[in-house]
N, C-alpha and C positions, 0 to 999 in steps of 0.2 A: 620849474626845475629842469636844468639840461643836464643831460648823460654824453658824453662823447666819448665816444669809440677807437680809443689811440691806443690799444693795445703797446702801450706807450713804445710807440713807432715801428712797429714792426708790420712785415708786407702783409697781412692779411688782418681782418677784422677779427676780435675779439670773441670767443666762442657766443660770449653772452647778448651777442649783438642777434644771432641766428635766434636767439629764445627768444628775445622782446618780438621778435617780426614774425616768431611765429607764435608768439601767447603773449598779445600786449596789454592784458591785466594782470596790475602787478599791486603787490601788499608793500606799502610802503611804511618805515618806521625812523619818524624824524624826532631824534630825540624819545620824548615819553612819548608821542603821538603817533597815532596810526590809522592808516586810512586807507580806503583801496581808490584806484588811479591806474588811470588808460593810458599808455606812448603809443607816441606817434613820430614815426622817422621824419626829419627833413627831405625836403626834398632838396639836392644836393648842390642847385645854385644858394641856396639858402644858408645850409649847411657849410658849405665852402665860404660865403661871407661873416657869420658868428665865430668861426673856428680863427676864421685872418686875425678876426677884429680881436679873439681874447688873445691870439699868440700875441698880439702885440705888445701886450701887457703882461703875459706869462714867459720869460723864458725856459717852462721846461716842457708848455706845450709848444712851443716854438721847434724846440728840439724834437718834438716827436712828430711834428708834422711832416721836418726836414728826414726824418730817419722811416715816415710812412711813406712819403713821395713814389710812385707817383697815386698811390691809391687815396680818394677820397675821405677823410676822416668821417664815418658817420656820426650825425648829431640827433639825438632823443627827446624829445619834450614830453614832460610826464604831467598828465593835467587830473585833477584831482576828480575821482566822479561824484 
């Protein structure tokens, strides 16, 4: 599971970005299921190629990459522990 940080476009990263980085275990609940699970931030050559690759196929993250310019979208990967 990926998280991205598009505070849907705006100059600055979304508050909830500063939580994961500073408490990256987190209760997840997918559906009925629940489970605890670690993020871990991209690092942001990484991060800057998954974000390209989904806008390509998303117009509305497309949009919000264009409206965060010039700051880097952060990306989350939440891995199940």
């Amino acid at each position: 599971m990926l998280l991205f940080g598009t505070a849907q476009g705006a100059p600055a990263d979304p508050a909830w970005c500063h939580n994961l980085r500073a408490n990256p275990v987190v209760d997840v609940e997918d559906g009925s299921e629940r489970y605890t699970a670690e993020v871990f931030e991209l690092d942001v050559r990484r991060a800057t190629e998954i974000v390209t690759r989904r806008a390509r196929v998303s117009e509305q993250l497309a949009d919000y990459v264009t409206g965060a310019a010039p700051r880097v979208i952060p990306v989350f990967e939440v891995r199940r522990t």
